[in-house]
mmCIF file as gemmi writes it, N, C-alpha and C atoms, coordinates in Angstrom:
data_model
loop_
_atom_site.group_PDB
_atom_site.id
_atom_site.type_symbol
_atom_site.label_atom_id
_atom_site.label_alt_id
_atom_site.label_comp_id
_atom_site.label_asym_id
_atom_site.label_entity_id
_atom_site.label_seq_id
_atom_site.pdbx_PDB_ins_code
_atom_site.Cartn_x
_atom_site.Cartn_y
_atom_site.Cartn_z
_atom_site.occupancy
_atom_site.B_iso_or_equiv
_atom_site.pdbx_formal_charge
_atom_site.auth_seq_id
_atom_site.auth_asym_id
_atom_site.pdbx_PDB_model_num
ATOM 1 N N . UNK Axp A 1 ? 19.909 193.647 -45.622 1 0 ? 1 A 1
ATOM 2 C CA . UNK Axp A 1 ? 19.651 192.759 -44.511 1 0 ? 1 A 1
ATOM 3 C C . UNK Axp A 1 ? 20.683 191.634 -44.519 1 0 ? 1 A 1
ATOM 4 N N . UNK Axp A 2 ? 21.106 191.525 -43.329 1 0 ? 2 A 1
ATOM 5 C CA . UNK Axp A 2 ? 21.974 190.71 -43.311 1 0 ? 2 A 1
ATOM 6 C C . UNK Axp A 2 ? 21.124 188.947 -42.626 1 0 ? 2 A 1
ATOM 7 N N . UNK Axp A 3 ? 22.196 187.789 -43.136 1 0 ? 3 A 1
ATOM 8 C CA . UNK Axp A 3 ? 21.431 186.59 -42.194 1 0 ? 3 A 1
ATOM 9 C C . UNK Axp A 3 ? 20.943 186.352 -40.811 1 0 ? 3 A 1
ATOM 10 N N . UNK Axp A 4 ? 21.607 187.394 -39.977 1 0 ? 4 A 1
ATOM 11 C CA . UNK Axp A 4 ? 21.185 187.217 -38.958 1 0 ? 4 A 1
ATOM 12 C C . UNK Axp A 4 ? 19.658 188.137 -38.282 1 0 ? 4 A 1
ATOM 13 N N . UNK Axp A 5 ? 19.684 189.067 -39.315 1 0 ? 5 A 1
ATOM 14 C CA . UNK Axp A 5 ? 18.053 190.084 -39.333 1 0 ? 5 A 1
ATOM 15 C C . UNK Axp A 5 ? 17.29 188.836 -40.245 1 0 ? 5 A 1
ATOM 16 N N . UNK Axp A 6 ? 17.411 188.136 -40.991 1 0 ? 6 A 1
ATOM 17 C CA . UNK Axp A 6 ? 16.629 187.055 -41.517 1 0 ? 6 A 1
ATOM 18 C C . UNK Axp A 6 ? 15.795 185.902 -40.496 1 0 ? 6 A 1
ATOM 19 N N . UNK Axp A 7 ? 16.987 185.402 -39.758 1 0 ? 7 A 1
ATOM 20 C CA . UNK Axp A 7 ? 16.817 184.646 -38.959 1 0 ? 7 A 1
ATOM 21 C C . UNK Axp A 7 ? 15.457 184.384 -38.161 1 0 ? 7 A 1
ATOM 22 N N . UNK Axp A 8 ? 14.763 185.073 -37.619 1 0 ? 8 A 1
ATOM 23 C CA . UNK Axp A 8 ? 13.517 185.081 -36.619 1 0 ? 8 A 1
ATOM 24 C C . UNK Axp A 8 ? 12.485 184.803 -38.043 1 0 ? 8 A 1
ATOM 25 N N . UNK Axp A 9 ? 12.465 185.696 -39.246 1 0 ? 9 A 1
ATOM 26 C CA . UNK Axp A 9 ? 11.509 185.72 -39.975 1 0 ? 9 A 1
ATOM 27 C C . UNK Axp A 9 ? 11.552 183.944 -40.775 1 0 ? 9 A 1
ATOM 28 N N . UNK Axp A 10 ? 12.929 183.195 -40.554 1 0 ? 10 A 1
ATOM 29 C CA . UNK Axp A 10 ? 12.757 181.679 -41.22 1 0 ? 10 A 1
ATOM 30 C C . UNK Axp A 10 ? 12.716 180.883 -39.978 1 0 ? 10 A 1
ATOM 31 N N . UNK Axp A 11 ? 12.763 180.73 -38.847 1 0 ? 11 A 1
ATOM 32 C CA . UNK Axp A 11 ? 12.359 180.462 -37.745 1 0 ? 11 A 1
ATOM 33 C C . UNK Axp A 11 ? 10.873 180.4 -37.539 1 0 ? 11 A 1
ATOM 34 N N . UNK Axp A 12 ? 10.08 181.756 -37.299 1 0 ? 12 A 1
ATOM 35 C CA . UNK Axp A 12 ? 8.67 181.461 -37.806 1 0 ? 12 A 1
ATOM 36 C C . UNK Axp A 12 ? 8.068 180.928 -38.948 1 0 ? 12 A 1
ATOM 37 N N . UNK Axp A 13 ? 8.781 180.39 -40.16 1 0 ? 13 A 1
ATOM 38 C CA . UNK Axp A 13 ? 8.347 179.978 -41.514 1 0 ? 13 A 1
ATOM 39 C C . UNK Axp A 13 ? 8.248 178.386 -41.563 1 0 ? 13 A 1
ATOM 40 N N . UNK Axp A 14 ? 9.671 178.375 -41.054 1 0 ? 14 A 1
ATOM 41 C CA . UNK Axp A 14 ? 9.782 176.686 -39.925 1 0 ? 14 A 1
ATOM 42 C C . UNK Axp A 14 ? 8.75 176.103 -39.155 1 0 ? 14 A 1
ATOM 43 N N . UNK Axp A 15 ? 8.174 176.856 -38.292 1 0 ? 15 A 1
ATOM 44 C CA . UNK Axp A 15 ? 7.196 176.354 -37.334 1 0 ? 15 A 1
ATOM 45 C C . UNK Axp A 15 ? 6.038 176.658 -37.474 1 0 ? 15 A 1
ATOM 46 N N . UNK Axp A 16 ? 5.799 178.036 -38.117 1 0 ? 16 A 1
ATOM 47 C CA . UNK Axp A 16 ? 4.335 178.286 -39.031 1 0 ? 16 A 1
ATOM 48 C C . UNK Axp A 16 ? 3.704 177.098 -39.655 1 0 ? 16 A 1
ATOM 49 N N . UNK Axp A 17 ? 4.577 177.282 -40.908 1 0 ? 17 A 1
ATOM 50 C CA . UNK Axp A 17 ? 4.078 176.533 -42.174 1 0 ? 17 A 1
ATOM 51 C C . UNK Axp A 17 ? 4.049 174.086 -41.56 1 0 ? 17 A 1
ATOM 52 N N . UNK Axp A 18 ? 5.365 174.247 -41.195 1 0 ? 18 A 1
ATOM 53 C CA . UNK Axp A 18 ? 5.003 173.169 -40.344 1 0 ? 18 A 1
ATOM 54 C C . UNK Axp A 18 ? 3.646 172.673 -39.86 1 0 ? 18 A 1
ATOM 55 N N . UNK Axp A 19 ? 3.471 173.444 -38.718 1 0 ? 19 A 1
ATOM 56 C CA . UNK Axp A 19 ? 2.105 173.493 -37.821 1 0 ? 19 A 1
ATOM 57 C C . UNK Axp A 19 ? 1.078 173.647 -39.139 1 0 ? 19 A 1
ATOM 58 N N . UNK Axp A 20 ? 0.908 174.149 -40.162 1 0 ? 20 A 1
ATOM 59 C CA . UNK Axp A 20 ? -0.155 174.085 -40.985 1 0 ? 20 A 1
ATOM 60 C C . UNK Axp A 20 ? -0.008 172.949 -41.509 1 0 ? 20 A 1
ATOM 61 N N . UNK Axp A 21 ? 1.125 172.737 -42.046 1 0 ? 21 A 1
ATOM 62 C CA . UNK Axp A 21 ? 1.145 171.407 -43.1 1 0 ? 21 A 1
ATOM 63 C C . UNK Axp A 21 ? 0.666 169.98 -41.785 1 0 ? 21 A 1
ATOM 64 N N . UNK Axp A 22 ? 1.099 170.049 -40.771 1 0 ? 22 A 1
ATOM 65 C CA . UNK Axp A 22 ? 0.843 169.208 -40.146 1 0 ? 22 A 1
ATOM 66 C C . UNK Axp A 22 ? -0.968 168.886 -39.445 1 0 ? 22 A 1
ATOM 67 N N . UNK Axp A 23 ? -1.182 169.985 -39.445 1 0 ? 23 A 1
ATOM 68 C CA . UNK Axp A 23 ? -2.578 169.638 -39.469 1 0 ? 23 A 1
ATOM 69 C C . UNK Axp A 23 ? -3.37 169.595 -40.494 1 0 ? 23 A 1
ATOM 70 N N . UNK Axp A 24 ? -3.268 170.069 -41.295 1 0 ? 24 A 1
ATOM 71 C CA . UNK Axp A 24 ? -3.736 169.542 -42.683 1 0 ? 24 A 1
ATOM 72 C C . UNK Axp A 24 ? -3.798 168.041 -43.365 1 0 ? 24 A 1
ATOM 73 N N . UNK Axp A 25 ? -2.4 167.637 -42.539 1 0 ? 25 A 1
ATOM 74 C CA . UNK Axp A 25 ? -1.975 166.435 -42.61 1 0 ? 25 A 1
ATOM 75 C C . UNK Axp A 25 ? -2.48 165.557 -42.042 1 0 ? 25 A 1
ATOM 76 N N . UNK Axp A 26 ? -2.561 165.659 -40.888 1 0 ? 26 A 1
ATOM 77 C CA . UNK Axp A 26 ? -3.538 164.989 -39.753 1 0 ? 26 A 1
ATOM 78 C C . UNK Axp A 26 ? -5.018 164.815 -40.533 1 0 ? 26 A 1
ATOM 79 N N . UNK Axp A 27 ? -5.603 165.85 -40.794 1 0 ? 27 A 1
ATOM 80 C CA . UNK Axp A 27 ? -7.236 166.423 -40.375 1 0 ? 27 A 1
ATOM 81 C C . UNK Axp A 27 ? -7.821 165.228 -42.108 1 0 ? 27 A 1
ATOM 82 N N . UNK Axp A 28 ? -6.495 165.55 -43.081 1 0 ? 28 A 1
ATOM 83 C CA . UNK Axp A 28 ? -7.682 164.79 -44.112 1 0 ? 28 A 1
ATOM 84 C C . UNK Axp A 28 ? -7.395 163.351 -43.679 1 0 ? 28 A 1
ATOM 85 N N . UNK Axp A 29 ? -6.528 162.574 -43.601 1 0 ? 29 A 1
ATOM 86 C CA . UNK Axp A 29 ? -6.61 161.396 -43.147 1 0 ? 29 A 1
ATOM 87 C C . UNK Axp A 29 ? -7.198 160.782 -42.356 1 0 ? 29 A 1
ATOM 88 N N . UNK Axp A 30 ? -7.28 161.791 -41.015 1 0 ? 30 A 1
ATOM 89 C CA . UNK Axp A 30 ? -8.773 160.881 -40.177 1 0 ? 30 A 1
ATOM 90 C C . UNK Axp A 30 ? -9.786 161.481 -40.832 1 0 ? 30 A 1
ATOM 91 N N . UNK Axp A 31 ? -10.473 162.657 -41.576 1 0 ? 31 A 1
ATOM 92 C CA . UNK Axp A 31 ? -11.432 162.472 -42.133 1 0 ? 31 A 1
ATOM 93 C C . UNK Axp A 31 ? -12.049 160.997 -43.365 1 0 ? 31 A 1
ATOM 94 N N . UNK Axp A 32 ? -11.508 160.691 -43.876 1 0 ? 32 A 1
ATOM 95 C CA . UNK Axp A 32 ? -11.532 159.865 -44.81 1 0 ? 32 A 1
ATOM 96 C C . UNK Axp A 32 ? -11.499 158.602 -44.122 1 0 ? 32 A 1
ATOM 97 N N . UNK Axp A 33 ? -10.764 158.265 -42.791 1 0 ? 33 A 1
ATOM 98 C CA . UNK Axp A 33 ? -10.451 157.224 -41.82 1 0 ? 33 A 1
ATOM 99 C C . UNK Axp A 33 ? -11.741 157.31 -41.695 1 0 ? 33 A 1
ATOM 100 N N . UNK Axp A 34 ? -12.991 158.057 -40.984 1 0 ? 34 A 1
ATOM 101 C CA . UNK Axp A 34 ? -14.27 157.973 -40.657 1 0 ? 34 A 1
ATOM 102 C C . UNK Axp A 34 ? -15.2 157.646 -41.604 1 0 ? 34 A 1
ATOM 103 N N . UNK Axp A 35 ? -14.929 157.824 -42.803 1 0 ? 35 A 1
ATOM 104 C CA . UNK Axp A 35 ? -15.733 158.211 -43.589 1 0 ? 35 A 1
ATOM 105 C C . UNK Axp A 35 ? -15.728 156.185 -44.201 1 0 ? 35 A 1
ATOM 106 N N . UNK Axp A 36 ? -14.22 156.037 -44.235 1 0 ? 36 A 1
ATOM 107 C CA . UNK Axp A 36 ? -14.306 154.351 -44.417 1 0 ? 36 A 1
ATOM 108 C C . UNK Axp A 36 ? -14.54 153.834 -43.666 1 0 ? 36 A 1
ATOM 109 N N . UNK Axp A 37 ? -14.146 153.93 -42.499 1 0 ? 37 A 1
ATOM 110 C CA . UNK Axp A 37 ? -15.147 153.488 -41.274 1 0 ? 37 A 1
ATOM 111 C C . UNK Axp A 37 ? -16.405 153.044 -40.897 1 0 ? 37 A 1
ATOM 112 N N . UNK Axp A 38 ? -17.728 153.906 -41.319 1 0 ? 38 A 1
ATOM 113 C CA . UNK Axp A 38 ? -18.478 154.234 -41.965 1 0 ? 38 A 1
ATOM 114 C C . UNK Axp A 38 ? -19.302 153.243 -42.813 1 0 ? 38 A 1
ATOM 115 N N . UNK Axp A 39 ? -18.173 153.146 -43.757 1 0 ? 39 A 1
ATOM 116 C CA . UNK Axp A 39 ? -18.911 152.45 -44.694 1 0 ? 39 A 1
ATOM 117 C C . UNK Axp A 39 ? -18.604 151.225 -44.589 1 0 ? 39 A 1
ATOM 118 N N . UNK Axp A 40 ? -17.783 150.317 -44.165 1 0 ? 40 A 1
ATOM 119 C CA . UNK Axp A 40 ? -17.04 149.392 -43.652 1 0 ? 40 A 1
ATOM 120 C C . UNK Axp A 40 ? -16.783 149.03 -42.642 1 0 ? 40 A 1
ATOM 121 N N . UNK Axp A 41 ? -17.346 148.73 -41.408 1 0 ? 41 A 1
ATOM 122 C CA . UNK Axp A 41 ? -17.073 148.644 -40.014 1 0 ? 41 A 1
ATOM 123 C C . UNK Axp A 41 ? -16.066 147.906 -40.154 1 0 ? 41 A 1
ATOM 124 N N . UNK Axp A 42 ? -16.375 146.756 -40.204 1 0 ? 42 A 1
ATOM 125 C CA . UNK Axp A 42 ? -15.26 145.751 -39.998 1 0 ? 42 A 1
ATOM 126 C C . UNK Axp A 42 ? -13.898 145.87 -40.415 1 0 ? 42 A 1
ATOM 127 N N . UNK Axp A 43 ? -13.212 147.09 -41.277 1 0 ? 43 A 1
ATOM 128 C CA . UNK Axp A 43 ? -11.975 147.532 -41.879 1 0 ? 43 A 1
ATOM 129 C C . UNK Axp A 43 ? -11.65 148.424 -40.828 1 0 ? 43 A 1
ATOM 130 N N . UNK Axp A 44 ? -12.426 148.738 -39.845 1 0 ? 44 A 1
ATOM 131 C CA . UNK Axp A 44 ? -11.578 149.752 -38.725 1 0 ? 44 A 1
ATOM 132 C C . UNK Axp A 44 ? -10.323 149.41 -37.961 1 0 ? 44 A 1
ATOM 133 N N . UNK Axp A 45 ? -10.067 148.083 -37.514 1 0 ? 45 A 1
ATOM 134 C CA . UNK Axp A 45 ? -9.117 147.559 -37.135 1 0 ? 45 A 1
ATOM 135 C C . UNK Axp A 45 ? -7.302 148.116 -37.551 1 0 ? 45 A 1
ATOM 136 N N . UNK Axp A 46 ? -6.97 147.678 -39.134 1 0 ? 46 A 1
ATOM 137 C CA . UNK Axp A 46 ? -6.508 147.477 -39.709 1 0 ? 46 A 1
ATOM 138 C C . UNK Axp A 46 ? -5.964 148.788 -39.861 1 0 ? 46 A 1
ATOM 139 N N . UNK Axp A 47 ? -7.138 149.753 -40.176 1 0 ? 47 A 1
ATOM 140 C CA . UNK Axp A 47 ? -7.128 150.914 -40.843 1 0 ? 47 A 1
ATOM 141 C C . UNK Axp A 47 ? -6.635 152.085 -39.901 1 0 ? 47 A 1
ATOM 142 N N . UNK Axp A 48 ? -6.784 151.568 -38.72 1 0 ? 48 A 1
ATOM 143 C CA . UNK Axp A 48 ? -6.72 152.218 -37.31 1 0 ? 48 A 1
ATOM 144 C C . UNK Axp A 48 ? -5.322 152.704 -37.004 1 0 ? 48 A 1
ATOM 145 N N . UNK Axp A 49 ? -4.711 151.46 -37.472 1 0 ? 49 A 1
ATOM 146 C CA . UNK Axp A 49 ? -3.46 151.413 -37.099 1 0 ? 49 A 1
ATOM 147 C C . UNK Axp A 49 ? -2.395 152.055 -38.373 1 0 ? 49 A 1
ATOM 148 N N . UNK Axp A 50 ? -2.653 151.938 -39.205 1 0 ? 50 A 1
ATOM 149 C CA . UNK Axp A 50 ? -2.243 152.623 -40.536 1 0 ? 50 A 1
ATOM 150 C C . UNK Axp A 50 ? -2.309 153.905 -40.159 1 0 ? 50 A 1
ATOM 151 N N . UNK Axp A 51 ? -3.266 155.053 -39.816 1 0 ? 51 A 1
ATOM 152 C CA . UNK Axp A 51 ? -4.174 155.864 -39.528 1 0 ? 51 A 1
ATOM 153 C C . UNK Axp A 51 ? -3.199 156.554 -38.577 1 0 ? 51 A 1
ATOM 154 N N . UNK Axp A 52 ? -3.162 155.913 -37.308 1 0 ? 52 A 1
ATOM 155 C CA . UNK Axp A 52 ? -2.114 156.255 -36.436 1 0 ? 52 A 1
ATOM 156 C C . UNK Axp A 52 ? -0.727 156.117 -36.671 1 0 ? 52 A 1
ATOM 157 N N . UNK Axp A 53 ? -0.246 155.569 -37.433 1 0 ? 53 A 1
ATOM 158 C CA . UNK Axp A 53 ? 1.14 155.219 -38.233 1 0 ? 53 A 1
ATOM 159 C C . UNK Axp A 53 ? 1.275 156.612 -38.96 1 0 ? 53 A 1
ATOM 160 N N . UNK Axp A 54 ? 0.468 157.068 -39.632 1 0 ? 54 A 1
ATOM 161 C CA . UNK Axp A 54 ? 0.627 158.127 -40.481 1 0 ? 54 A 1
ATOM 162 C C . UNK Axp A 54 ? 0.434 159.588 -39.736 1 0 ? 54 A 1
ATOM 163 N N . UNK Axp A 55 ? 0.051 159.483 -38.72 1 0 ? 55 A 1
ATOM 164 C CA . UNK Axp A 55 ? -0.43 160.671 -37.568 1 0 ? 55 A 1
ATOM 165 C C . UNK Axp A 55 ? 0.889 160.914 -37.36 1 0 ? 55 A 1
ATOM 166 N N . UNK Axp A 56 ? 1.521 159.941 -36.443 1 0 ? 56 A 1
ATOM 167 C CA . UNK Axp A 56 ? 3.019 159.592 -35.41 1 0 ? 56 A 1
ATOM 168 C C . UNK Axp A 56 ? 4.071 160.236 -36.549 1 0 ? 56 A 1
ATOM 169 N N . UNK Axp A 57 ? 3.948 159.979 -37.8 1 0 ? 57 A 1
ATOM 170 C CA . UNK Axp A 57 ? 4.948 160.521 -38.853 1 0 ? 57 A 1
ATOM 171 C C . UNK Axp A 57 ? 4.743 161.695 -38.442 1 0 ? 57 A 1
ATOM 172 N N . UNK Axp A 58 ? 3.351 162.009 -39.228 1 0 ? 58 A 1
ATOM 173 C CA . UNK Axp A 58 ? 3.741 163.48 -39.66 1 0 ? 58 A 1
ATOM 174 C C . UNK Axp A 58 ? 3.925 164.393 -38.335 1 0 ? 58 A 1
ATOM 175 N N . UNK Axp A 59 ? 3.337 164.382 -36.905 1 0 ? 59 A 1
ATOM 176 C CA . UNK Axp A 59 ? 3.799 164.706 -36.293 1 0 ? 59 A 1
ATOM 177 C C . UNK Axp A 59 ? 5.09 165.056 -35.497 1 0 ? 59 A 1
ATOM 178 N N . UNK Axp A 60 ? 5.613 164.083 -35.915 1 0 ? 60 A 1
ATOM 179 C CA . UNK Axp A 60 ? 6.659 163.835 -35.602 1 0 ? 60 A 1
ATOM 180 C C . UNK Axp A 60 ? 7.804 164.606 -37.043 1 0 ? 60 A 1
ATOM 181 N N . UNK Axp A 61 ? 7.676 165.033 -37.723 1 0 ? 61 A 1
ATOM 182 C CA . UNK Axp A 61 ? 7.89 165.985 -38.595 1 0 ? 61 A 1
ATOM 183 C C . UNK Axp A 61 ? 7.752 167.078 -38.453 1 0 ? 61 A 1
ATOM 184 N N . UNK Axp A 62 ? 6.81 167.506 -37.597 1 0 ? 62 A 1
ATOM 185 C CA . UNK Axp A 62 ? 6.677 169.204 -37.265 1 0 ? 62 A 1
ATOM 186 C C . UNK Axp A 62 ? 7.031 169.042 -36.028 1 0 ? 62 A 1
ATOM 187 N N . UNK Axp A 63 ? 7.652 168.088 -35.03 1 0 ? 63 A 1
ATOM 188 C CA . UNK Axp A 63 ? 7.88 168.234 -33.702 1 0 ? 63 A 1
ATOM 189 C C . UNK Axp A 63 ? 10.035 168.579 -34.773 1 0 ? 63 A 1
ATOM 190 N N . UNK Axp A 64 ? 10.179 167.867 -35.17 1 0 ? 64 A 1
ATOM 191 C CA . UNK Axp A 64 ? 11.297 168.084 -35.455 1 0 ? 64 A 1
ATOM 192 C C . UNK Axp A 64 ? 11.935 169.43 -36.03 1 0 ? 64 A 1
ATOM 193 N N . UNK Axp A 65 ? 11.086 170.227 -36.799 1 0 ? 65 A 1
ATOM 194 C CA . UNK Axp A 65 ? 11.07 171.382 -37.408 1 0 ? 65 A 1
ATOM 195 C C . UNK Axp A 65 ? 10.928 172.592 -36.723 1 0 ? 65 A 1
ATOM 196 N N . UNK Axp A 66 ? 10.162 172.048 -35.447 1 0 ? 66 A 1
ATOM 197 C CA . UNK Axp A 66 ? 10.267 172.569 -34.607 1 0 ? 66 A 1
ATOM 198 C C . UNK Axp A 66 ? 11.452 173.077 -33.793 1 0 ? 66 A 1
ATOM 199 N N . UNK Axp A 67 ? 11.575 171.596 -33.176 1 0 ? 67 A 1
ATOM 200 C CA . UNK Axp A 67 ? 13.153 171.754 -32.644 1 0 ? 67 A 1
ATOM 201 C C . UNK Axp A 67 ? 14.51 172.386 -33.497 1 0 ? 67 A 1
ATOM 202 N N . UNK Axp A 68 ? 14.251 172.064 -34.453 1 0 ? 68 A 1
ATOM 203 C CA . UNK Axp A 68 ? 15.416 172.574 -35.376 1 0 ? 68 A 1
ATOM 204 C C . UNK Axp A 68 ? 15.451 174.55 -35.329 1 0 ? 68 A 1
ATOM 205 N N . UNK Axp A 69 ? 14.393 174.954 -35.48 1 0 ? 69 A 1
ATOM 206 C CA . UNK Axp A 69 ? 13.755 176.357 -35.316 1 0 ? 69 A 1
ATOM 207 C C . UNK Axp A 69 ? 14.369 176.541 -34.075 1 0 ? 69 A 1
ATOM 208 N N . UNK Axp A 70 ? 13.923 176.361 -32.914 1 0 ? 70 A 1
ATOM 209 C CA . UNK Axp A 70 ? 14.072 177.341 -31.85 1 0 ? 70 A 1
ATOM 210 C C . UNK Axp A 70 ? 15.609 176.71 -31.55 1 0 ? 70 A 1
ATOM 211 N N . UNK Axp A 71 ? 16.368 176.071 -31.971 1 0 ? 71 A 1
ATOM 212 C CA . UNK Axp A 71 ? 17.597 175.262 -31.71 1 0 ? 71 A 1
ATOM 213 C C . UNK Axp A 71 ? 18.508 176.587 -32.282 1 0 ? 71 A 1
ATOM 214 N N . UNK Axp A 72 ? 17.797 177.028 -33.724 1 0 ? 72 A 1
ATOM 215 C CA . UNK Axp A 72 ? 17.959 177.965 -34.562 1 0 ? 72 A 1
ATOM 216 C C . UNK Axp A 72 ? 18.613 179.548 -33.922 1 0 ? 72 A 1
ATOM 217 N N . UNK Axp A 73 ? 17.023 179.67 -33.269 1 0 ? 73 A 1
ATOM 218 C CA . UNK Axp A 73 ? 16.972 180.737 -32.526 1 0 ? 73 A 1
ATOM 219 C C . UNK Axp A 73 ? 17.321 181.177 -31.55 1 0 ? 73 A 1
ATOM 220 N N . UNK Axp A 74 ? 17.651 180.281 -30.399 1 0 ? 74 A 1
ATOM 221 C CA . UNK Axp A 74 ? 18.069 180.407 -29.321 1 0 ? 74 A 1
ATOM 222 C C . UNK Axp A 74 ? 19.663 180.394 -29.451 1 0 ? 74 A 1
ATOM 223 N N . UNK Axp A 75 ? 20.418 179.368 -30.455 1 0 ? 75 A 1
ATOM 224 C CA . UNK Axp A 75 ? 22.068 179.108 -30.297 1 0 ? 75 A 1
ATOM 225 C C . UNK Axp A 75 ? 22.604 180.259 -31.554 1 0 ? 75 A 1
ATOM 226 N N . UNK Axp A 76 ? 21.555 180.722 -32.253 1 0 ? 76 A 1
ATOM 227 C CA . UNK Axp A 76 ? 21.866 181.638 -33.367 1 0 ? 76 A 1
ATOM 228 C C . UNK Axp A 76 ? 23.315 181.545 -33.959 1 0 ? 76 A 1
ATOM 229 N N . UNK Axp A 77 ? 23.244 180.118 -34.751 1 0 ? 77 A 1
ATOM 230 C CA . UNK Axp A 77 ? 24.798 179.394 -35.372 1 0 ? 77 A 1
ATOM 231 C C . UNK Axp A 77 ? 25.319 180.949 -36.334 1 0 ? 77 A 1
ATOM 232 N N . UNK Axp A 78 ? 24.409 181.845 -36.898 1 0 ? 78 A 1
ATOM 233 C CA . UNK Axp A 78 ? 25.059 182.966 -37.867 1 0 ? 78 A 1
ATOM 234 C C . UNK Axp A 78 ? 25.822 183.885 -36.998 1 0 ? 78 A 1
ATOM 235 N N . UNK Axp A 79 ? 26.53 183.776 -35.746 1 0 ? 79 A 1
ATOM 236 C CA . UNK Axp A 79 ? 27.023 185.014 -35.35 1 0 ? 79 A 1
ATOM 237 C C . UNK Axp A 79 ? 28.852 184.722 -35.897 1 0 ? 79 A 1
């Protein structure tokens, strides 16, 4: 196999594993966000914004991995 029969299969590995890590990423942090919430009203403020600070990252990490992938796939730099 050459790099360019590779190509589609690290393209989907890119945006797969991404999209998992990124919601994984997401999902425990606002869980735990609720859960202090919860127990602490008055720390929601603060925590809110941290919370969403850390969302905007990691999203913004699989939006990029993204782009890099189909940037990948579509201009196919191995020919």
């Amino acid at each position: 196999m050459e790099g360019l029969d590779l190509l589609p299969l690290g393209v989907r590995h890119m945006i797969g594993l991404g999209a998992i890590g990124s919601c994984l990423g997401v999902g425990r942090p606002g869980s735990r966000y609720l859960e202090a919430a919860a127990r602490q009203p008055e720390l929601m403020e603060p925590l809110q914004n941290k919370v969403f600070l850390l969302v905007g990252v990691l999203d913004g990490a699989f939006i990029s991995a993204t782009g890099i992938g189909l940037w990948f796939a579509t201009s196919n730099p191995f020919k």
